[in-house]
DODRENBA-425406 format. One record per residue (C-alpha): residue number from 0; residue in three letters; x, y, z. Coordinates in Angstrom, 1 decimal, padded with zeros to 4 digits, m for minus. Each point is the difference from the previous one (the first is absolute). Layout:
<zators>
+-------+------+--------+--------+--------+
| bator | zanu |     c1 |     c2 |     c3 |
+-------+------+--------+--------+--------+
|   NUM |  ALA |      X |      Y |      Z |
...
+-------+------+--------+--------+--------+
</zators>
This chain:
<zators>
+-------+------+--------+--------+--------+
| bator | zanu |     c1 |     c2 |     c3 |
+-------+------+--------+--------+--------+
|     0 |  UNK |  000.7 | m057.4 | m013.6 |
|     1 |  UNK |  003.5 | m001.5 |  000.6 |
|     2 |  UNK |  002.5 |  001.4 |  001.6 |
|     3 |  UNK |  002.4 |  000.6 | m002.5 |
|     4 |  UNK | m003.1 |  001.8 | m001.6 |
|     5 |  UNK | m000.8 |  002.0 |  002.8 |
|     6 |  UNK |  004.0 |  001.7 |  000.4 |
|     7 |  UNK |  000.0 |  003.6 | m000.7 |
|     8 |  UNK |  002.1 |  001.2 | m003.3 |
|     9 |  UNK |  003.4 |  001.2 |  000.5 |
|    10 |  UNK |  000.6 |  003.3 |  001.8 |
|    11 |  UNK | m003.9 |  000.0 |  000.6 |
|    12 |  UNK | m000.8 |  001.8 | m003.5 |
|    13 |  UNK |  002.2 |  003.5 |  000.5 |
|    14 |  UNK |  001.5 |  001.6 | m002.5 |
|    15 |  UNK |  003.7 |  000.1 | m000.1 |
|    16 |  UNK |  000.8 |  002.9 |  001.6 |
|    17 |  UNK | m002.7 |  002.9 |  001.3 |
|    18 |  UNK |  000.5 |  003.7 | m000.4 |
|    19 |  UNK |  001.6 |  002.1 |  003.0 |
|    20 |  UNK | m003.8 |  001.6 |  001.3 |
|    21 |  UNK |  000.4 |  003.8 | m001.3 |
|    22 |  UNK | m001.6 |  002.9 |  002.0 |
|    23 |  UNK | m003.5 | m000.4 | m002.0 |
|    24 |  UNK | m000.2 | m003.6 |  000.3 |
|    25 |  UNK |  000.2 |  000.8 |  003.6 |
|    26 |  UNK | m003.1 |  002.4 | m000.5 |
|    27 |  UNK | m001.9 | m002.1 | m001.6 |
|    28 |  UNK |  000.7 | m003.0 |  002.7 |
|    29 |  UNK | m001.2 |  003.0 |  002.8 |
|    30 |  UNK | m002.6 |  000.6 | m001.9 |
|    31 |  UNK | m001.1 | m003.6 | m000.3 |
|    32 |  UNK |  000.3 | m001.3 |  003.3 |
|    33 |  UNK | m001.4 |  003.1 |  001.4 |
|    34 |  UNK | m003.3 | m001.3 | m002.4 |
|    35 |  UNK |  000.6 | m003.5 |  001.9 |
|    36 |  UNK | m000.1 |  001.2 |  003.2 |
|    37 |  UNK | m003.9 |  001.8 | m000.7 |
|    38 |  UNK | m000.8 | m002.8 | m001.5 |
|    39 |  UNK |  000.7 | m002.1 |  003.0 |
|    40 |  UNK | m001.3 |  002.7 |  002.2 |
|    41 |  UNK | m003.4 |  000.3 | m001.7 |
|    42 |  UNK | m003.4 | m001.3 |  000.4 |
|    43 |  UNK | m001.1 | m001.9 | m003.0 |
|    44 |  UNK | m002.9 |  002.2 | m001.2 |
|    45 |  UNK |  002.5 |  003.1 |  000.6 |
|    46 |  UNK |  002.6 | m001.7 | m002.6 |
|    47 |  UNK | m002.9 | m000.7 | m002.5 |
|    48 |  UNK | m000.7 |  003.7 |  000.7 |
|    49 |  UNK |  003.6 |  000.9 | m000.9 |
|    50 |  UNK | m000.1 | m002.4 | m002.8 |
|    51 |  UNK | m003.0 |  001.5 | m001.7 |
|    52 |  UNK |  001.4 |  003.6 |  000.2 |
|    53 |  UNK |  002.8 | m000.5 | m001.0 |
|    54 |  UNK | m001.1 | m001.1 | m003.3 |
|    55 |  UNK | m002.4 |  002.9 | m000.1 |
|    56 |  UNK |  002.8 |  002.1 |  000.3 |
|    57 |  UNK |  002.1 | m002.2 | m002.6 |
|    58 |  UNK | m003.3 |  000.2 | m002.6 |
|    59 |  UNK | m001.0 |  003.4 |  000.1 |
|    60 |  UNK |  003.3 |  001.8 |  001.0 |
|    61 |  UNK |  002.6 | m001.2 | m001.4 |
|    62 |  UNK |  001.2 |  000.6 | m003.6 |
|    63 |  UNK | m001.2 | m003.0 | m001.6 |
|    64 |  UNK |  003.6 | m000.2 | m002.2 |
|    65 |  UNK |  000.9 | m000.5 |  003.7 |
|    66 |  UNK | m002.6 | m002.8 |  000.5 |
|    67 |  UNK |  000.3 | m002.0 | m003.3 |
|    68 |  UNK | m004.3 |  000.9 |  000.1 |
|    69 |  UNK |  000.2 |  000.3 | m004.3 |
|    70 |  UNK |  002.0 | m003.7 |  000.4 |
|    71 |  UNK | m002.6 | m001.7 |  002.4 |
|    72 |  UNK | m003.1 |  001.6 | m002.4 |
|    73 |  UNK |  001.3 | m001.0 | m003.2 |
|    74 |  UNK |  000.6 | m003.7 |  001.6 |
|    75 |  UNK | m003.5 | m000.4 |  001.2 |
|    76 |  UNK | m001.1 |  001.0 | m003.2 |
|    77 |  UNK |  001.8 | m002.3 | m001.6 |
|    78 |  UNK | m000.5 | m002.9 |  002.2 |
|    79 |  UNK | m003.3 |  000.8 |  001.1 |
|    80 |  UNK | m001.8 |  001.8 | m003.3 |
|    81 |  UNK | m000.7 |  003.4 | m001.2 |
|    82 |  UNK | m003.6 | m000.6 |  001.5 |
|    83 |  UNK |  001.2 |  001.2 |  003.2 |
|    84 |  UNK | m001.1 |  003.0 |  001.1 |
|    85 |  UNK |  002.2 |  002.6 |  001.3 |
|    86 |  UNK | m001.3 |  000.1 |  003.4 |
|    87 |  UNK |  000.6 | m003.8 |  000.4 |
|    88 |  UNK |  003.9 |  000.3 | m001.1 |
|    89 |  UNK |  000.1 |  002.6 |  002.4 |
|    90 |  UNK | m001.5 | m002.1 |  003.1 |
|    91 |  UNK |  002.4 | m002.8 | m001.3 |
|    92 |  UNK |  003.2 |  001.9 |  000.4 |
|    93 |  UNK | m001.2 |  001.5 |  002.9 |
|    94 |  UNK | m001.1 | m003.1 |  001.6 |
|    95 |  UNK |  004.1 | m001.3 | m001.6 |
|    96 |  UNK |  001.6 |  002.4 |  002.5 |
|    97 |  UNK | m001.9 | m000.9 |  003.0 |
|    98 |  UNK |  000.5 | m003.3 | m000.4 |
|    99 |  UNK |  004.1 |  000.4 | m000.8 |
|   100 |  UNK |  000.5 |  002.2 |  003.2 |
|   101 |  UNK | m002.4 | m002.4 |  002.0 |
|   102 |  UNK |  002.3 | m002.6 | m001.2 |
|   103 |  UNK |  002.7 |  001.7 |  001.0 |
|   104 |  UNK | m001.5 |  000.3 |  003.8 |
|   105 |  UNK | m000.8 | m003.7 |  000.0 |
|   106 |  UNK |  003.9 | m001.2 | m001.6 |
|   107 |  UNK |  001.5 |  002.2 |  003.4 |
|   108 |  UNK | m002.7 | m001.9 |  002.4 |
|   109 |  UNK |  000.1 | m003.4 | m001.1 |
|   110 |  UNK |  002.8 | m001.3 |  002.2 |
|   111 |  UNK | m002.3 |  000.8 |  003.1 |
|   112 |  UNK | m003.3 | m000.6 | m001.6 |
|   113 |  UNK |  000.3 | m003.3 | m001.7 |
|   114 |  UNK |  000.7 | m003.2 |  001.6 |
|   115 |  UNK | m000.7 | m003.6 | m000.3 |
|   116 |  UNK | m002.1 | m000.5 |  002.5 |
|   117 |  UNK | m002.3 |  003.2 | m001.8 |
|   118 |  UNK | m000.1 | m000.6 | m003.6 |
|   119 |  UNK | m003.3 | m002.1 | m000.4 |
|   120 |  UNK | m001.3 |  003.4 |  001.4 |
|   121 |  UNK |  002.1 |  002.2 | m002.0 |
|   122 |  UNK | m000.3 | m002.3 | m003.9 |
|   123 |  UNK | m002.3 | m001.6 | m001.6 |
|   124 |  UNK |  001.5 | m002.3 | m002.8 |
|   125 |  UNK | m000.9 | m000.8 | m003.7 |
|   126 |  UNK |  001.7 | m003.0 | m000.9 |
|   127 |  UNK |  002.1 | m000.8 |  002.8 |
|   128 |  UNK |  000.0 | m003.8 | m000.7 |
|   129 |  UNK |  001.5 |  000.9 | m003.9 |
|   130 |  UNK |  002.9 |  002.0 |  001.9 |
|   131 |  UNK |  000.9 | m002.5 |  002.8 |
|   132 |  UNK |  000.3 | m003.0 | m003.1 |
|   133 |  UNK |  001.8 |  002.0 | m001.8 |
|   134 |  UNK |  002.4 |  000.9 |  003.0 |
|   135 |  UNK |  000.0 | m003.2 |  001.3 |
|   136 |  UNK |  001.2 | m001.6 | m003.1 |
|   137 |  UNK |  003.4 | m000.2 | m000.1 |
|   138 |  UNK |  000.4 |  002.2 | m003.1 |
|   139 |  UNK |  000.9 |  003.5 |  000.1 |
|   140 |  UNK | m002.7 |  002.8 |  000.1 |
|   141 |  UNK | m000.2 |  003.5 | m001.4 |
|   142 |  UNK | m002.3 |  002.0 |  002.0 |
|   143 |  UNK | m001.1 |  002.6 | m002.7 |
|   144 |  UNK | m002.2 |  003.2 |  000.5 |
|   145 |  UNK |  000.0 |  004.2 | m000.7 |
|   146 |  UNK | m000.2 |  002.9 |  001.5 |
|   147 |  UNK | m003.5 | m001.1 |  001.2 |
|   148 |  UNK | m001.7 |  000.1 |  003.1 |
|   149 |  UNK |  002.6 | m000.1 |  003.0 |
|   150 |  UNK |  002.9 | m002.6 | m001.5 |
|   151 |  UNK |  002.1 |  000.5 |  003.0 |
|   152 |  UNK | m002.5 | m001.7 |  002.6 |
|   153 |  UNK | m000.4 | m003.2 | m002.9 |
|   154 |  UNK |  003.3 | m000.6 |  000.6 |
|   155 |  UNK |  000.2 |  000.5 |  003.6 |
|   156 |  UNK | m003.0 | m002.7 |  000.2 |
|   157 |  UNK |  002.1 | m002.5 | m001.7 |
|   158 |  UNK |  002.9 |  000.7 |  002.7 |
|   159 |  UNK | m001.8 | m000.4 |  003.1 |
|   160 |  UNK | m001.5 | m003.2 | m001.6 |
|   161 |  UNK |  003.7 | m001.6 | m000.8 |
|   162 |  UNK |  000.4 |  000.6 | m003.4 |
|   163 |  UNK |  003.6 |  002.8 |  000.1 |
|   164 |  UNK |  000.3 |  000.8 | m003.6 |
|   165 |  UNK |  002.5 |  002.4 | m001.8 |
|   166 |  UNK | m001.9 |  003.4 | m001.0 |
|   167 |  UNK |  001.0 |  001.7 | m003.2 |
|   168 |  UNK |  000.2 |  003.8 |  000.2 |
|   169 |  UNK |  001.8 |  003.1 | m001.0 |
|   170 |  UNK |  002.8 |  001.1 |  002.0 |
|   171 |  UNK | m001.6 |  002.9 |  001.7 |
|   172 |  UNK |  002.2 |  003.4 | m000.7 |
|   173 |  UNK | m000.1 |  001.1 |  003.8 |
|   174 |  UNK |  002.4 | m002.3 |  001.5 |
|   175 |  UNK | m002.0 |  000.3 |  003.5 |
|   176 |  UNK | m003.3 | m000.2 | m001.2 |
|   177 |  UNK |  001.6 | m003.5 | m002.0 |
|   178 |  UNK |  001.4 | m001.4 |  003.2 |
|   179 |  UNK | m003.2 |  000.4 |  002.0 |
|   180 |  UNK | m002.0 | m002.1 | m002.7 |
|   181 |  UNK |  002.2 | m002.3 |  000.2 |
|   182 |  UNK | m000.1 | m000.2 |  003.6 |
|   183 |  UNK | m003.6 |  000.0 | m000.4 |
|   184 |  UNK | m000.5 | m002.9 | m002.3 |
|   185 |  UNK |  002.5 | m002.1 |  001.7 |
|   186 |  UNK | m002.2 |  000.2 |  002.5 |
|   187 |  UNK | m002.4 | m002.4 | m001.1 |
|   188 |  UNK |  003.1 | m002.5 | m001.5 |
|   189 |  UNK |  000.4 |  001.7 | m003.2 |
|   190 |  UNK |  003.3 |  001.0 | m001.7 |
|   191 |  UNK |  000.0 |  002.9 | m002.9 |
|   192 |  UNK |  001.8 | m000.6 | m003.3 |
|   193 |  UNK |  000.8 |  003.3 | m002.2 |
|   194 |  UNK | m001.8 |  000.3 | m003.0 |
|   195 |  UNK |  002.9 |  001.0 | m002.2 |
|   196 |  UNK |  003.2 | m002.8 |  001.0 |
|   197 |  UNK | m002.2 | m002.0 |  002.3 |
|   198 |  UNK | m000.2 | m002.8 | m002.8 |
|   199 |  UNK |  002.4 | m002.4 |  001.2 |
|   200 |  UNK | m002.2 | m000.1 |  003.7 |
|   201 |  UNK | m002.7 | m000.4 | m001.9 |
|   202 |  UNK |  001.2 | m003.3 | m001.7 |
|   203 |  UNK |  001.6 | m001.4 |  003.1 |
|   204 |  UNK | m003.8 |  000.2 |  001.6 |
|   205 |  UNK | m001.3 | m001.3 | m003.0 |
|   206 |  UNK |  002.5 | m003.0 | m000.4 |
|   207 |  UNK | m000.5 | m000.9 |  003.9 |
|   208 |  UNK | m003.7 | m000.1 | m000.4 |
|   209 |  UNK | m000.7 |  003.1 |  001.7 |
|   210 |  UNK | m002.6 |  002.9 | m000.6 |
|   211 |  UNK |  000.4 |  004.0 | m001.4 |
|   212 |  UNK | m002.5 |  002.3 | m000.1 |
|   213 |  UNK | m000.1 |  002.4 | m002.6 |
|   214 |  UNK | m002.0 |  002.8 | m001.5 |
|   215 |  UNK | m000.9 | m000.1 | m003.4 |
|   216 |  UNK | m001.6 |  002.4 | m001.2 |
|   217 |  UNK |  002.5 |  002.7 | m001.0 |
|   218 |  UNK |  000.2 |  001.2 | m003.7 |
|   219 |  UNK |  003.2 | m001.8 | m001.4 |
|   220 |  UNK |  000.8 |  002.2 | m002.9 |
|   221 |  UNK |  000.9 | m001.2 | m003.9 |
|   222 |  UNK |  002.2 | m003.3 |  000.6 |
|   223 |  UNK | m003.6 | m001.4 |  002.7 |
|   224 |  UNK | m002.4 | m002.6 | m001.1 |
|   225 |  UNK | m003.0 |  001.6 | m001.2 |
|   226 |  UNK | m003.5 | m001.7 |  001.3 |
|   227 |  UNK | m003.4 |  001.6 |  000.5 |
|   228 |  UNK | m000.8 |  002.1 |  002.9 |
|   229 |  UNK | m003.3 |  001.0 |  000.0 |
|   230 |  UNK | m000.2 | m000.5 | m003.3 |
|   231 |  UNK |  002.8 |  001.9 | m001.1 |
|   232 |  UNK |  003.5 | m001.1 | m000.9 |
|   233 |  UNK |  002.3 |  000.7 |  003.0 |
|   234 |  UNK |  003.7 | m000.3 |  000.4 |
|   235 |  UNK |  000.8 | m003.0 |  002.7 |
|   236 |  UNK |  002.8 | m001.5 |  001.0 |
|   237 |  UNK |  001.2 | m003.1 | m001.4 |
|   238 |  UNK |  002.6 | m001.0 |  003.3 |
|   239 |  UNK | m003.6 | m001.3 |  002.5 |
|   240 |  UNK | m001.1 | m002.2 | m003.2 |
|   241 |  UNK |  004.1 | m001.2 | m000.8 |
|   242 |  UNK |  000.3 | m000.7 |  003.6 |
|   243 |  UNK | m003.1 | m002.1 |  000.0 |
|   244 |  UNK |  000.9 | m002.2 | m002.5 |
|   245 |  UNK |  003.5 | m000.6 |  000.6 |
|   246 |  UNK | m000.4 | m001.0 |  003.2 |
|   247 |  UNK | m003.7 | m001.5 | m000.1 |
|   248 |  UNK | m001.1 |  002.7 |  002.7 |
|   249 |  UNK | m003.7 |  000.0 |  001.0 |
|   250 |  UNK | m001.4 |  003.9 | m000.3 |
|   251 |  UNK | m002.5 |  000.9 |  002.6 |
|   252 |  UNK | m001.2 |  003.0 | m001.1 |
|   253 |  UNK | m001.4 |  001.2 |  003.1 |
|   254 |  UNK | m001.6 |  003.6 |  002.0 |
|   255 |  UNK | m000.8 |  001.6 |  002.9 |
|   256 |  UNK | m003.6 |  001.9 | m000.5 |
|   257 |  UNK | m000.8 |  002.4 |  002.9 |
|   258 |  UNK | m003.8 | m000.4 |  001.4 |
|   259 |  UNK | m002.3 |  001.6 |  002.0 |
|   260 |  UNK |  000.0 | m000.2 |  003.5 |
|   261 |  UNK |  002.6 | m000.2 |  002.5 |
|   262 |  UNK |  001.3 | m002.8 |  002.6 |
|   263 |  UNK | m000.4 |  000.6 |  003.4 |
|   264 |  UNK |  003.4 |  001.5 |  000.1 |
|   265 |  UNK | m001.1 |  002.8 | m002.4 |
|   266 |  UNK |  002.0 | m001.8 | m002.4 |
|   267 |  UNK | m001.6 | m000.5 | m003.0 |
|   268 |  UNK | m001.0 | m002.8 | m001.9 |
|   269 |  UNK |  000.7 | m001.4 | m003.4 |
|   270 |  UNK | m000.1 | m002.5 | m002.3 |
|   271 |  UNK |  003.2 | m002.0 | m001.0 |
|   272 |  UNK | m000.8 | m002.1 | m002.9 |
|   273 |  UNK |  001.8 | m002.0 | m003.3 |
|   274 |  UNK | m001.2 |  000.3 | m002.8 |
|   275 |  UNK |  001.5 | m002.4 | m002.2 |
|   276 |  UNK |  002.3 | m002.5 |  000.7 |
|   277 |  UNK |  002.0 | m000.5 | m003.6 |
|   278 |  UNK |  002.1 | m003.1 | m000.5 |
|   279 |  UNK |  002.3 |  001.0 | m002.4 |
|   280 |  UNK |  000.4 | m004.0 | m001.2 |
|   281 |  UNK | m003.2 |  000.4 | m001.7 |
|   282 |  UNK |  000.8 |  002.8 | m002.1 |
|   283 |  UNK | m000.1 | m001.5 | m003.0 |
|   284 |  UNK | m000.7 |  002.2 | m002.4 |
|   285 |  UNK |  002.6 |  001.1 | m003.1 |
|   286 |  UNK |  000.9 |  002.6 |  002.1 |
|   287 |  UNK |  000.0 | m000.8 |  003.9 |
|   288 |  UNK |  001.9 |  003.2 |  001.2 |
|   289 |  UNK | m003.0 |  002.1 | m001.7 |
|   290 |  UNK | m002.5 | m002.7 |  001.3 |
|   291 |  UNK |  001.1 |  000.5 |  003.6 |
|   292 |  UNK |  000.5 |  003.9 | m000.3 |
|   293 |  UNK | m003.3 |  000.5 | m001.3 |
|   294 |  UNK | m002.1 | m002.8 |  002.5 |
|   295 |  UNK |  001.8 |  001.9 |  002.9 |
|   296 |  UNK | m000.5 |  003.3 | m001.0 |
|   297 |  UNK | m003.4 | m001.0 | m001.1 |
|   298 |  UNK | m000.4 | m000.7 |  004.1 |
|   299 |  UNK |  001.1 |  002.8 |  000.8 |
|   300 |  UNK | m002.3 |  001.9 | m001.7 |
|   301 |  UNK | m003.1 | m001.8 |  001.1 |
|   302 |  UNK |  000.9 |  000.9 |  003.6 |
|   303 |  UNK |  000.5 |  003.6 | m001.0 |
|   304 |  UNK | m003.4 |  000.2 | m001.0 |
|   305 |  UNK | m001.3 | m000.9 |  003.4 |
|   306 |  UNK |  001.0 |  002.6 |  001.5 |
|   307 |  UNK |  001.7 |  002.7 | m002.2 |
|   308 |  UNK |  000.5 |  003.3 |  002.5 |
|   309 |  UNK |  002.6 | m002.2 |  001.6 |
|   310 |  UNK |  002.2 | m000.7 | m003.0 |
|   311 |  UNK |  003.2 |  002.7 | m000.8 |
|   312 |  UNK | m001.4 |  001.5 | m002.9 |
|   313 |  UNK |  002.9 |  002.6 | m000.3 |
|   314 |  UNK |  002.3 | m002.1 | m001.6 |
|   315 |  UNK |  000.6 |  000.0 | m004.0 |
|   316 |  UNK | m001.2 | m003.3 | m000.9 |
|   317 |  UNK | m000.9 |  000.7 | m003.3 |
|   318 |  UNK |  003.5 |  001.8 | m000.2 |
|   319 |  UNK |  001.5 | m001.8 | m003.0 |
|   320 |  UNK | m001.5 | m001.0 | m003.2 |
|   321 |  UNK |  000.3 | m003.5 | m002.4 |
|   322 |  UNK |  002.7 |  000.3 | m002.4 |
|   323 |  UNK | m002.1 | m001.3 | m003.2 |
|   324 |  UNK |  001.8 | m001.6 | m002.9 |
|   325 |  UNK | m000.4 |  003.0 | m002.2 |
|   326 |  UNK |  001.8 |  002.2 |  002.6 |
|   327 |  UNK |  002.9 | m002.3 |  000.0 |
|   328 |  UNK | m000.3 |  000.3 | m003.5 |
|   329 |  UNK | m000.2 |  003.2 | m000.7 |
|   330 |  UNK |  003.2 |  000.3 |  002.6 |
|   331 |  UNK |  001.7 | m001.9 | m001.6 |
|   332 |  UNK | m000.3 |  002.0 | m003.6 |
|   333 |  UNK |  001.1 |  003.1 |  002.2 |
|   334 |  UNK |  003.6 | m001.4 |  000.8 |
|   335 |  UNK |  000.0 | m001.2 | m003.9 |
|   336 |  UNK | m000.5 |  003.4 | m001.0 |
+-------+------+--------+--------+--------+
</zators>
């Protein structure tokens, strides 16, 4: 990576302007570091401890309106089959929260837990020689992957090895809890770009050969590209694909899967892996943006299925429906009338 490649985006990915910090942002920040200093303070097997009943508390307790529980059923259902029984969507979800506040636990230690000189302990890598061509070759890269397994130490792996990169995110509404993230990802060399008005960043990186990460696995409402999801039509969107092709960007879709064991650190260990590396050149299809959208989210979806108590099954995927041609239709005969 060159060095004009390598130079952060302008005003290192901040919004404009922040909110002034109201008396229940500062609340939740208390609240929040007060969690990072136990976490710090902990043994490993006592945070694991904490993890696991939490969640016990979040899955039995908890009005599940509160929890999204009816959201994260329905999804597995749909993904997964109506075969499954009621007891395994229930281990699932359960086994969902434990691994989101175990995430959580490993995002606040990683600055003092993972190193260079300790990652051949802490990763084992699927496809590592696929990534490093594909960073290595001069063209810009997306680094794609969802709310799967902990995405937050994928990227930090990619900044302690050289590779900074702009990450694409949603402006956090706690202006404290924003800053810190941002203080924590720059850490590692990164720079965050807003999700909403970060698109000029984004093609600055892009036109100087440089690397985003995104997530892509958000339902994208009626104007996304529809593809198949586990064999079911879900809304995508179309701005990972137009990038793509518009500026010939490699996509790495890509993951960090949590294993057993620990290092000796107590940290523990995982896998870090790519699982396709799509050149969008050879898209050739009649419809290339669909061709892309549907090979990546395709990957995506073969990774989920490793390993499906550590996906975010709360969110609406399924949220918005095709618009056949006889609903436009028959739309269309309702303004005539």
């Amino acid at each position: 990576m060159d060095a004009e490649a390598s130079s952060q985006p302008r005003q290192e990915g901040q919004r404009a302007s922040l909110p002034r910090p109201t008396l229940r942002h500062w609340v939740e920040y208390l609240g929040f570091r007060t969690f990072v200093a136990l976490i710090e303070a902990l043994p490993r097997e006592a945070c694991d401890a904490l993890a696991t009943g939490v969640a016990w508390i979040i899955q039995h307790l908890l009005p599940r309106r509160l929890t999204r529980y009816e959201v994260a059923r329905e999804n597995l259902r749909l993904a997964l089959g109506d075969h499954l029984g009621q007891a395994e969507i229930d281990r699932i979800i359960f086994q969902m929260w434990v691994h989101l506040l175990r995430m959580v636990g490993e995002i606040v230690l990683l600055p003092r837990k993972l190193h260079v000189s300790n990652l051949t302990e802490t990763i084992e890598f699927r496809n590592k020689a696929g990534v490093l061509r594909a960073f290595s070759s001069g063209r810009p890269v997306l680094l794609l992957s969802g709310h799967y397994g902990n995405w937050e130490m994928a990227v930090s792996v990619f900044g302690l090895f050289g590779f900074p990169m702009g990450l694409v995110a949603r402006d956090l509404d706690n202006p404290l809890l924003h800053r810190w993230f941002q203080r924590f990802r720059r850490g590692t060399g990164h720079v965050q770009i807003g999700k909403k008005g970060g698109s000029g960043e984004m093609v600055t990186q892009l036109e100087r050969r440089g690397f985003l990460a995104l997530l892509g696995d958000q339902d994208a409402g009626g104007s996304g590209l529809f593809v198949d999801f586990f064999g079911r039509p879900a809304s995508t969107f179309k701005s990972v694909g137009l990038l793509a092709l518009e500026y010939e960007a490699l996509v790495c879709v890509g993951y960090a899967r949590r294993l057993a064991g620990r290092t000796a650190t107590g940290f523990p260990r995982f896998e870090l892996g790519c699982e396709e590396v799509i050149d969008p050149r050879e898209c050739v299809s009649s419809d290339p943006l669909r061709e892309l959208t549907q090979r990546y989210t395709s990957a995506l979806e073969r990774v989920i299925r490793r390993a499906p108590e550590q996906y975010f099954w709360v969110h609406r995927r399924w949220k918005s429906v095709p618009r056949t041609r006889e609903s436009r239709e028959a739309r269309k005969l309702r303004k005539a009338g």
